[in-house]
N, C-alpha and C positions, 0 to 999 in steps of 0.2 A: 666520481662526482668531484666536481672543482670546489676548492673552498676559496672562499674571498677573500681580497687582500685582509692585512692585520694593518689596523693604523698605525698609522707612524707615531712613536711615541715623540712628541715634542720637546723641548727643553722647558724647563721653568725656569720664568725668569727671576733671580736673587729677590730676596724682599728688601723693603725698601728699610732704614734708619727706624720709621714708627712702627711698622711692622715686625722688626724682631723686638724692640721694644714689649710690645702687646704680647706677643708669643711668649715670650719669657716670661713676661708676667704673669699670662696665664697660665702657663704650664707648671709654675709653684705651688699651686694648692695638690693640683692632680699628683705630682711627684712626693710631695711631704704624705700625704696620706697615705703614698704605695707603699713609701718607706715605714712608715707608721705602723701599718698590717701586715705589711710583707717583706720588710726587710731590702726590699730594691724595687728598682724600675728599669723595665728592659723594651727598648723603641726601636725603630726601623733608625740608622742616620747612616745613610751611605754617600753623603756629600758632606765636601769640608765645612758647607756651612751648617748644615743640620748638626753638625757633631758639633761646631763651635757653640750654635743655641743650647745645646742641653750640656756641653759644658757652663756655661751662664746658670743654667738653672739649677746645676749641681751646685753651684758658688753661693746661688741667692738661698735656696734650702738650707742648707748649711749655716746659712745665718741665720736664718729663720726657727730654727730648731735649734742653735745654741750646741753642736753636735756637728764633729770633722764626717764630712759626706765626700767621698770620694766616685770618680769615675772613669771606666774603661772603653775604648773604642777599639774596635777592631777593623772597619771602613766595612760593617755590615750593619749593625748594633754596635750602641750605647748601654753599657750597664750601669746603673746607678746605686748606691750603694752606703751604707757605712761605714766611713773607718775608721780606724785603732782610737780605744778613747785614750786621752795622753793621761 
């Protein structure tokens, strides 16, 4: 039995200035919370730009909480995290 084509996975295209804007800023409450309960946050970013947004949001966290938040990419996942209190 034939299986049907797979679509063709298309590119996305970058988002615009307001749109990481928005993204970043929404993704602050979600991140501070995880940190919150669980000690990190671990997302899909396998493009330079997704890894550069939740670097952003590691930055904005971190001030928002008053507390050094660090982060790791590997070009698969982002991990988010706390660090060393000074």
């Amino acid at each position: 039995m034939a299986h049907p084509p797979r679509p063709r996975r298309t590119p996305l295209s970058p988002l615009t200035a307001e749109e990481k804007v928005r993204a970043e800023r929404n993704f602050v409450p979600l991140v501070a919370e995880h940190l919150a309960t669980e000690g990190r946050f671990r997302v899909s970013a396998d493009t330079p730009e997704s890894i550069e947004l939740f670097q952003g949001v590691a930055r904005r966290v971190g001030e928002l909480l008053g507390r050094p938040v660090v982060s790791y990419a590997n070009g698969r996942y982002i991990v988010i995290g706390f660090g060393p209190q000074e």
